[in-house]
N, C-alpha and C positions, 0 to 999 in steps of 0.2 A: 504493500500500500504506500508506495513512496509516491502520491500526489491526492492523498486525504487532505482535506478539508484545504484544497490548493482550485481552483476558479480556473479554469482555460479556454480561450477562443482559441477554434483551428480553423483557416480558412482553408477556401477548396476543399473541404470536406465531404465533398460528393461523392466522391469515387476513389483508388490510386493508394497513392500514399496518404493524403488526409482523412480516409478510410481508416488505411492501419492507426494511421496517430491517433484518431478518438478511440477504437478500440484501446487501444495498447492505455490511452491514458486512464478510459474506464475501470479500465481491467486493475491500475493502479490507483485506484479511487479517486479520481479525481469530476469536479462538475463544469459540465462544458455548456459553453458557447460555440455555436456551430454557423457559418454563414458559406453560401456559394451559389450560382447562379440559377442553378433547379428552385422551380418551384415549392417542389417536395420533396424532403430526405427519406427513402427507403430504409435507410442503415442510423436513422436517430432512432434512440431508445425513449422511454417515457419521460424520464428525467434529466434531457438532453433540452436545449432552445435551441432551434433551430430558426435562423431569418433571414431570408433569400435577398440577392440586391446582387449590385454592380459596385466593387470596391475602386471604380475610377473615378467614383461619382461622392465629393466629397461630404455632398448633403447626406449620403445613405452611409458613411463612414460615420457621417455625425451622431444621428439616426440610433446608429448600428452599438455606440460608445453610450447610447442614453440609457437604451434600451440594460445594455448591460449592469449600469450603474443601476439602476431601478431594481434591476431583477437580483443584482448579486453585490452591490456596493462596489467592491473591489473584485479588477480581476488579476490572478499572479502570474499567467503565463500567455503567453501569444506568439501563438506558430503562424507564421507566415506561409504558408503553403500555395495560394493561389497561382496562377500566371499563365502565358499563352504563350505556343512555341508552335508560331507560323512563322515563316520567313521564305525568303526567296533571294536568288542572286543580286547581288549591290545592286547594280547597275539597270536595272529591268523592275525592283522595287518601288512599289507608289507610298510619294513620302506620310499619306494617311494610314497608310499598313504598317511603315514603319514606328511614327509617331501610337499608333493601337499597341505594339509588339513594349514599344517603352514605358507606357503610360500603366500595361496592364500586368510588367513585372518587378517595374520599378516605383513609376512615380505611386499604383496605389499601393505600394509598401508601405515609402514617407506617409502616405496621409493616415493608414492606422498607427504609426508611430505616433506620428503626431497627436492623436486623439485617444489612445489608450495605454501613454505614459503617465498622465494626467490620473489615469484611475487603478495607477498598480500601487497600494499599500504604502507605507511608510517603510515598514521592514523592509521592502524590495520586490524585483520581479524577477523575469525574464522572459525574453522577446527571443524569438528561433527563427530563423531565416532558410527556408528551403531555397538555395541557390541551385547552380547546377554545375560539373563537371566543364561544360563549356563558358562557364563564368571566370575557367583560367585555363582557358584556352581555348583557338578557334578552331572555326572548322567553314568551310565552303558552303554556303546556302543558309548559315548561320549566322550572320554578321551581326545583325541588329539584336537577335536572343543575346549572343555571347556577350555583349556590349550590356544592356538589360540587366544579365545575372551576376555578371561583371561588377555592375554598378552598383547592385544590391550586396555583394561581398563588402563593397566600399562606406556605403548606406550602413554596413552592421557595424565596421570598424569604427567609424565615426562617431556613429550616436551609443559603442560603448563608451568612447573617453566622455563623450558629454553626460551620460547618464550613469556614470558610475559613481559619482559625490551621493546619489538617491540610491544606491545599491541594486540599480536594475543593470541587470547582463545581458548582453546581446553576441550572441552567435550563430555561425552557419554552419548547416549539412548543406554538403556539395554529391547529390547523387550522382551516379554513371547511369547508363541506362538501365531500365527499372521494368521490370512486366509489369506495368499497370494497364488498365483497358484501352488509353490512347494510344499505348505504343503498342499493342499486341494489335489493333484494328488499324493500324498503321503497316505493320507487318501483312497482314492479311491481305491491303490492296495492292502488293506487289503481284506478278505474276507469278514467282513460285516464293512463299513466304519461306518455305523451310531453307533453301537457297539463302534466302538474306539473312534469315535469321543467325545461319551458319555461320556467315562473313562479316556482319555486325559481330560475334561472340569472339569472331578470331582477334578482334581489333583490342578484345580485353585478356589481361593476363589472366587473370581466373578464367576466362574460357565459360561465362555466362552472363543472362543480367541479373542482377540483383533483383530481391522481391521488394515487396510494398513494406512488408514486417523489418528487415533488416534495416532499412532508411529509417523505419518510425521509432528503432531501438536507439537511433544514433539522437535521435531530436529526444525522445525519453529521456536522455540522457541530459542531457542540456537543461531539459525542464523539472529537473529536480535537483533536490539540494546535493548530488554527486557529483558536480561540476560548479559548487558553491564559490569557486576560486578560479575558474573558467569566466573569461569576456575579450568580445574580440578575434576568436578564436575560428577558423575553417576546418572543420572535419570531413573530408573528401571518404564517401563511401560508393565506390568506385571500381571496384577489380582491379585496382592499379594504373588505369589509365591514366591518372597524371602523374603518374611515378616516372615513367620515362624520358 
């Protein structure tokens, strides 16, 4: 029970890994706040809140930080999980796809930062930042994500030195590719997915992708007092792909 009577928003909690994270954190007692673009949460439990919106949109961040305070006073933990990973070649990019691709993994980061540092406790917090593997380092077709999640490594660094005098921590999981349903129905529309599947895993030293449960152990981890001395910090869970 290492997140009793500890309060957490996970965004994107629809599917994936924000999936695993509310489990993992129920499973560790903890009371959540859930918000993500569905209407309806399948996978919320009774004693789950659940409030659907668009986290670009600063009113429903506002909104979103009331509602919490009303419902729970304080909240101690905020996983960052949201975000959109469309992109397309530099050069052939319309700069409103690109400006959606920034706004929807970075800028609405800053604005729950902004609005639910305000409501983490006196004792302290912590804020978890799902980046991505491509947030240090690129790759072809990827510019504007890697740039995005990049940004958001940067966004954690930052608002640790500032928010550390309040004892709130901010760090990041940096997953590698991940079987979650985007990428497994991503898989699927190639012509032969077992093919790609194969040459995507070669690309990883472990030789597979990581689940939704192993990423959500690494953010576990950060959101409990076992990392009480931890801020600032990147933890690439990866198969080694940025080892090289």
């Amino acid at each position: 029970m290492r997140l009793k009577n500890v309060t957490a928003l996970v965004t994107g909690a629809s599917s994936g890994i924000g999936q695993a994270v509310s489990s993992h954190f129920r499973r560790e007692g903890g009371r959540l706040l859930l918000t993500g673009r569905k209407e309806r949460l399948d996978s919320a439990q009774p004693d789950d809140l659940y409030i659907p919106g668009d986290l670009n949109d600063e009113t429903f961040v506002e909104h979103l930080a009331k509602q919490a305070a009303e419902s729970f006073g304080t909240v101690d933990v905020v996983v960052l999980n949201h975000g959109l990973q469309a992109d397309g070649p530099l050069t052939e990019m319309a700069c409103d796809d690109a400006r959606n691709v920034l706004e929807s993994n970075l800028l609405s980061a800053f604005l729950v930062m902004k609005h639910f540092a305000p409501l983490m406790p006196e004792t302290g917090g912590s804020f978890v930042c799902v980046s991505s593997r491509l947030g240090m380092v690129g790759m072809a077709g990827q510019v504007l994500y890697s740039a995005a999640k990049g940004g958001l490594i940067m966004l954690a660094k930052g608002a640790a030195i500032e928010l550390a005098p309040r004892n709130i921590r901010v760090n990041v999981v940096a997953p590698g590719l991940t079987a979650t349903p985007i990428i497994e129905a991503a898989f699927q529309r190639r012509p032969d997915p077992e093919a790609y599947r194969r040459q995507r895993e070669s690309t990883i030293p472990l030789q597979r992708l990581a689940t939704p449960e192993e990423v959500a152990d690494a953010v576990l981890f950060f959101a409990s007092s076992e990392s009480s001395y931890v801020t600032g910090s990147v933890l690439t869970v990866d198969g080694g792909y940025t080892a090289g």
